[in-house]
C-alpha positions as CSV (number, residue, x, y, z in Angstrom):
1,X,-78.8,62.8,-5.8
2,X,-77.8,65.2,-3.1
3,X,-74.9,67.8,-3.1
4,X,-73.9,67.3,0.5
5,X,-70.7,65.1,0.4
6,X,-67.8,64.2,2.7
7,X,-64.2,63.6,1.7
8,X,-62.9,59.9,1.2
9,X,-62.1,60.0,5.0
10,X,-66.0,59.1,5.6
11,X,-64.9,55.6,4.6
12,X,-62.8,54.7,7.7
13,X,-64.8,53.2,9.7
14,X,-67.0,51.6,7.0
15,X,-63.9,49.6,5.4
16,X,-61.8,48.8,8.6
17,X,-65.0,46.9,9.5
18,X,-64.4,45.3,6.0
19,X,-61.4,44.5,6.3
20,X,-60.7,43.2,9.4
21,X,-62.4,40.2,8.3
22,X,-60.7,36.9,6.3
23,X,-61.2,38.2,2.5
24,X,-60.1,34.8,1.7
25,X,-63.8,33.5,2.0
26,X,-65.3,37.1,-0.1
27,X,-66.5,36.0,-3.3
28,X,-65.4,38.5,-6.0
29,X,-67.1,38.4,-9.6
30,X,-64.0,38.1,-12.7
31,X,-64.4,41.2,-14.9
32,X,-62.8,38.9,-17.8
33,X,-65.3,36.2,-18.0
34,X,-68.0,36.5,-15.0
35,X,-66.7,33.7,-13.2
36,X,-67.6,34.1,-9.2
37,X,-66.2,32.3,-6.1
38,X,-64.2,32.9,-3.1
39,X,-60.8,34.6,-3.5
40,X,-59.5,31.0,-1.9
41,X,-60.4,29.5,-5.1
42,X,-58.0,31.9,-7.2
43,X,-54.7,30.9,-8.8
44,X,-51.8,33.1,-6.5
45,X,-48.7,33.3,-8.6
46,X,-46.0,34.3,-5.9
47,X,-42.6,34.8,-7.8
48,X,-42.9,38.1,-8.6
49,X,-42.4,41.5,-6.8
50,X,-45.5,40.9,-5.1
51,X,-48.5,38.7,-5.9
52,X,-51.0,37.8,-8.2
53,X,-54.4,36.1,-8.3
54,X,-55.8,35.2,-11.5
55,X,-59.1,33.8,-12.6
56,X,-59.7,29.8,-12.6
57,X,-61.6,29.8,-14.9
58,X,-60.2,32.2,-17.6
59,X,-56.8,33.5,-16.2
60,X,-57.1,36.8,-16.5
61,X,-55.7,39.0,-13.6
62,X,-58.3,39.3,-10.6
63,X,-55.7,41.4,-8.3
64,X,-52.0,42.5,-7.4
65,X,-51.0,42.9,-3.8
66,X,-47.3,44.9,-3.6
67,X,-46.2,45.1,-0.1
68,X,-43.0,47.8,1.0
69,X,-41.4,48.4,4.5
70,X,-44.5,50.8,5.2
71,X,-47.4,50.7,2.8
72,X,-48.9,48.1,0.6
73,X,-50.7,48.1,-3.0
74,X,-53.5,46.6,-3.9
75,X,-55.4,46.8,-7.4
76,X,-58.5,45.2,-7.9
77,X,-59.4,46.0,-11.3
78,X,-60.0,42.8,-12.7
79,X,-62.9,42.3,-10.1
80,X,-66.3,43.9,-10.6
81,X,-67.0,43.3,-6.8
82,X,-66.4,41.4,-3.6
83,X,-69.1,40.5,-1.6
84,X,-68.0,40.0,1.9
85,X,-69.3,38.6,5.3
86,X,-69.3,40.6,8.1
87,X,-70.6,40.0,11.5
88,X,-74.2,41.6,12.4
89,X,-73.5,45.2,13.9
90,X,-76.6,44.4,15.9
């Protein structure tokens, strides 16, 4: 491992390539019960202060999305990871 680092603003380019794409076809792996598929598949609950996808298959929270005039929240700690098409750079 090497001690040469940037700050988090090294990410920018690297995650507005990510997510400028539809994250509605990612597949994203349930912490709760390993369950994969496309976000598309979760169950969105809608009637609250902002929305929630849980797990079809166990139920358990996959993510929040909050939105505000200016800003948005979004926690993703009930997926282990999202893996995400992008188109070839090349």
């Amino acid at each position: 491992m090497s001690d040469t680092w940037v700050d988090g603003n090294g990410l920018a380019g690297a995650l507005r390539e990510l997510f400028a794409v539809d994250i509605t076809t990612a597949r994203g792996t349930c912490v709760g019960c390993g369950t994969v598929g496309p976000v598309a598949g979760a169950r969105v609950y809608t009637r609250a202060p902002g929305v929630v996808a849980r797990c079809p298959g166990c139920g358990g929270v996959l993510f929040r999305l909050v939105r505000g005039p200016d800003r948005a929240w979004l926690d993703l700690r009930g997926v282990t990871c999202l893996e995400i098409q992008v188109p070839d750079s090349g």
